[in-house]
C-alpha positions in Angstrom: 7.8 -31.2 59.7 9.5 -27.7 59.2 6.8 -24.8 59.0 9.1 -23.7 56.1 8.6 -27.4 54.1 6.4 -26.9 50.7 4.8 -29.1 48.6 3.8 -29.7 45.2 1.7 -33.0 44.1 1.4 -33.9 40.3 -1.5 -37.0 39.6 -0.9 -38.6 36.2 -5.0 -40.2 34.9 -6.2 -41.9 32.8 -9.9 -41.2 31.6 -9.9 -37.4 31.7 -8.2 -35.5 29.0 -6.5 -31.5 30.5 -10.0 -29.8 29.8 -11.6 -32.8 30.9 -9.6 -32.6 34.2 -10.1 -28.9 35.0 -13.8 -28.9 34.4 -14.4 -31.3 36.7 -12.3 -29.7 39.8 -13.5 -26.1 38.7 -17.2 -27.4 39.2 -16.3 -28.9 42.7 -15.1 -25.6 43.6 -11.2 -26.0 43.1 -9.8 -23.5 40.6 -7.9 -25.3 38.3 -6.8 -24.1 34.6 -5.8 -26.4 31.6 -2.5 -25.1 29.7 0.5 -26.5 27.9 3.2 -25.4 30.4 4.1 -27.8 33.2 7.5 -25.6 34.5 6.0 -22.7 35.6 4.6 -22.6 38.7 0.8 -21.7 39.3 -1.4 -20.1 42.1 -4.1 -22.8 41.6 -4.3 -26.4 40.2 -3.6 -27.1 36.7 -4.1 -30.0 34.5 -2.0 -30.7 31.8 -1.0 -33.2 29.1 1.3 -35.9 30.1 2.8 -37.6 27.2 3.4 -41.0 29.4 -0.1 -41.6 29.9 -2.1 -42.1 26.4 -5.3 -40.9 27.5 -5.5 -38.9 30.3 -3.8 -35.4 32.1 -1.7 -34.7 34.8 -3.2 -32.1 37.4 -0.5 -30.4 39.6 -1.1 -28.4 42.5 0.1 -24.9 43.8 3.1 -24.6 45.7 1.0 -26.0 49.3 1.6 -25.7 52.9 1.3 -28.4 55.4 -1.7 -27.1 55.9 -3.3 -27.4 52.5 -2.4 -31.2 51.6 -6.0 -31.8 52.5 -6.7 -30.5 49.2 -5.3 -33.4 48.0 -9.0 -35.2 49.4 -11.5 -32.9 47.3 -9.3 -33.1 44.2 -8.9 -36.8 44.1 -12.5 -37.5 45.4 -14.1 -35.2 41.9 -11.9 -36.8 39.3 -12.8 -40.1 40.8 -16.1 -39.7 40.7 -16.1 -37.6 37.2 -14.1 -40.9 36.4 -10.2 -40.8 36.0 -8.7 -44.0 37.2 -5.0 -45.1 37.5 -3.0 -47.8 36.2 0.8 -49.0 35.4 1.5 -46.3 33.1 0.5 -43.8 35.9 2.7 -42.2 38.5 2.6 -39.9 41.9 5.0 -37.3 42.5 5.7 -35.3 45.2 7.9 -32.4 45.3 9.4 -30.8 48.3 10.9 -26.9 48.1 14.5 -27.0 48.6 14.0 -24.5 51.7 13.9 -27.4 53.5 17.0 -28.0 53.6 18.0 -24.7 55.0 20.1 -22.3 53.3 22.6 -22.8 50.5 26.0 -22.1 51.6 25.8 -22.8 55.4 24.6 -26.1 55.7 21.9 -26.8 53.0 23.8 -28.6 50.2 25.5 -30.6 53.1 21.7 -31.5 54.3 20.4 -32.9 51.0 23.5 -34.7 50.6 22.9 -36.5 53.3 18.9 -37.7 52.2 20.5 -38.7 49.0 22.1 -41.0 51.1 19.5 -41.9 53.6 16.8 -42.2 50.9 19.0 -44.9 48.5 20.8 -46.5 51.7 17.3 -47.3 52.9 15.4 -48.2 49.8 15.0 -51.6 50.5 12.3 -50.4 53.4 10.8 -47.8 51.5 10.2 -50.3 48.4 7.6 -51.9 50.8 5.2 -48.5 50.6 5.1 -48.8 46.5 3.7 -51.0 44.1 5.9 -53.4 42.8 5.5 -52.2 39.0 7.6 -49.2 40.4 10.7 -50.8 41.6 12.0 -51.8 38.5 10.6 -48.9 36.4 12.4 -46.9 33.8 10.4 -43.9 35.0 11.6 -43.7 38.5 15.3 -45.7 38.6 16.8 -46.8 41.8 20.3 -45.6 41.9 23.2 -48.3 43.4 25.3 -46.9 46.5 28.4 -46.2 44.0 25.8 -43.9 41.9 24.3 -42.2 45.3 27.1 -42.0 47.0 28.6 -40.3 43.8 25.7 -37.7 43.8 25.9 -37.0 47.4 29.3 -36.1 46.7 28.6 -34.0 43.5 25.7 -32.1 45.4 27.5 -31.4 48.6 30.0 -29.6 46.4 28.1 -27.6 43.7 25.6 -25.2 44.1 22.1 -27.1 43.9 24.0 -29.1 41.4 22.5 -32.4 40.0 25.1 -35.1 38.5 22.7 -37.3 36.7 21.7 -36.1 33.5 18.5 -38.5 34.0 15.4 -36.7 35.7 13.6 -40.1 35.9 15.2 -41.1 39.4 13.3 -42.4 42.5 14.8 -39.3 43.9 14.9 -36.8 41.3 17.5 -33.3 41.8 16.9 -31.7 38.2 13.6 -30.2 39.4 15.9 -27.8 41.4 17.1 -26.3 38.5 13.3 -26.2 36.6 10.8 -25.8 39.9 13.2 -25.2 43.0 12.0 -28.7 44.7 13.6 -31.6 44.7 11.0 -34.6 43.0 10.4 -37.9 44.6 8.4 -39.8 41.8 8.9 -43.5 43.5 4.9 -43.9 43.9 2.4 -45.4 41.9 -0.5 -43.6 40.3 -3.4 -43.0 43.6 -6.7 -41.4 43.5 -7.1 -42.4 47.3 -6.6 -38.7 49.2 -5.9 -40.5 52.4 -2.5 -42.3 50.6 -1.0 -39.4 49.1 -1.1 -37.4 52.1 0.6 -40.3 54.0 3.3 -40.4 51.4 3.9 -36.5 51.4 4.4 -36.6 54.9 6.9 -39.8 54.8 8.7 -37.7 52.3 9.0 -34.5 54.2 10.0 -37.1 57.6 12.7 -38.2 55.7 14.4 -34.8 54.7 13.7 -33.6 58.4 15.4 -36.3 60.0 18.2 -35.7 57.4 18.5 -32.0 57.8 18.3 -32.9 61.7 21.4 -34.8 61.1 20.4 -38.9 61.1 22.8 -40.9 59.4 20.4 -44.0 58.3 23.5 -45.0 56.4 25.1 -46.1 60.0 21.7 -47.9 61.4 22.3 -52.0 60.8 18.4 -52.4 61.7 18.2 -50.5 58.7 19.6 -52.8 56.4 21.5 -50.4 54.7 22.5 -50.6 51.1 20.5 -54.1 50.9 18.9 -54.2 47.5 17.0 -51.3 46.8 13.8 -52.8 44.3 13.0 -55.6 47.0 10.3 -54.7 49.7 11.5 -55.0 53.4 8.2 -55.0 55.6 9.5 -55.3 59.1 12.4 -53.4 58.0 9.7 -50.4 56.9 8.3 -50.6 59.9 11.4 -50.4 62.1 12.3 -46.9 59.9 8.7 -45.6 60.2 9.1 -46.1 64.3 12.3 -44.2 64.0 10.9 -41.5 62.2 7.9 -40.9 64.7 10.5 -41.8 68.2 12.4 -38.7 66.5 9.6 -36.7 66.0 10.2 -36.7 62.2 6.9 -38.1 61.8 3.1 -38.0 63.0 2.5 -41.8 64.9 -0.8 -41.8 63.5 0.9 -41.7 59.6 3.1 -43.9 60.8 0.8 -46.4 61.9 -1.1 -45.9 58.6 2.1 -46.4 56.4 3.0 -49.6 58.3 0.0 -51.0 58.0 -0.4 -49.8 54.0 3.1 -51.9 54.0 1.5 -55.1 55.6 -1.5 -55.1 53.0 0.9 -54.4 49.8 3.4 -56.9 50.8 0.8 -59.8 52.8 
């Protein structure tokens, strides 16, 4: 991935309430501060209230480098053990700085046009990495190819512009205009370190290979524009080898997410 690529991780819990939440990773040594605000971005963690999940907080990390997803391990290890747990009414959201894409005006806009595409062309074989209670889910819609194809269209046109007037999208664009990211919220709730690393890094693979110009929208072993809420295992796996062959993505992640794709769908 880019040395430029950011990240920002937001777990919705159950079991801990904001306070809750933040004493428990300040006392494992992770600065983390309970407040109101969820837009403004912080220096540490943060836990806040989350009105989809009745009894519980969502923490939300600093803007991180590659370097410091490992947090991700100690801060899902203490809530687990100070006992948070997930569920159906959970999520897992990952957001990606738009610097990824390179810069506005000579070439970016153009670049996340094209994941749009790759990401909805190909959702059939990323369906396989997520639970099935997120492929039909209010919270994180799948958009048809006449919708995508539309936003593509809208974005590459408009500066950082976002034609749905819906934030809760598998792939959502608002979060440029409130964070400067765009959001992929497609996953289930995880306290499992290990997972949401994996699915960062799929994430960040896919926007590299679309700012490095692949066209997944061309690729028949792709199954392209098949339906989008119905998991394609061998499918997955064919995009995960692409990814890694292209240098996109790590072969050991890739390994892991094919074989997190064999166990979900077996």
């Amino acid at each position: 991935m880019s040395a430029s690529t950011t990240f920002g991780m937001e777990f919705e819990i159950q079991g801990l309430n904001p306070s809750r939440a933040a004493s428990v990773l300040n006392n494992a040594g992770i600065t983390c501060s309970a407040t109101n605000a969820t837009h403004e971005t912080s220096d540490n963690w943060k836990a806040v209230y989350d009105g989809s999940v009745g009894n519980g907080a969502e923490v939300v990390s600093p803007i991180l480098s590659p370097a410091r997803l490992n947090e991700a391990h100690k801060v899902t290890q203490a809530l687990k053990t100070a006992g948070a747990r997930v569920d159906r009414a959970t999520g897992y959201h990952v957001h990606i700085g738009v610097n990824a894409f390179g810069e506005w005006g000579n070439g970016g806009e153009d670049n996340l046009a094209r994941f749009v595409l790759n990401w909805y062309a190909v959702h059939g074989a990323i369906a396989a990495l997520v639970a099935p209670s997120r492929l039909n889910n209010r919270y994180c819609a799948i958009l048809d190819r006449r919708y995508a194809e539309a936003q593509a269209n809208f974005t590459a046109n408009q500066n950082r512009g976002a034609m749905t007037g819906n934030r809760y999208t598998s792939l959502n664009l608002e979060s440029m205009h409130r964070h400067g990211t765009v959001e992929i919220r497609l996953h289930q709730g995880t306290l499992n370190g290990v997972k949401a690393i994996a699915w960062a890094q799929f994430v960040a693979s896919m926007i590299n290979a679309s700012v490095n110009g692949s066209d997944l929208t061309t690729i028949d072993e792709l199954n392209p524009w098949s339906v989008g809420n119905m998991p394609q295992v061998e499918t997955c796996k064919t995009l995960l080898d692409a990814l890694v062959v292209t240098g996109n993505l790590n072969a050991s992640t890739g390994d892991w997410l094919k074989n997190r794709a064999s166990r979900l769908n077996g």
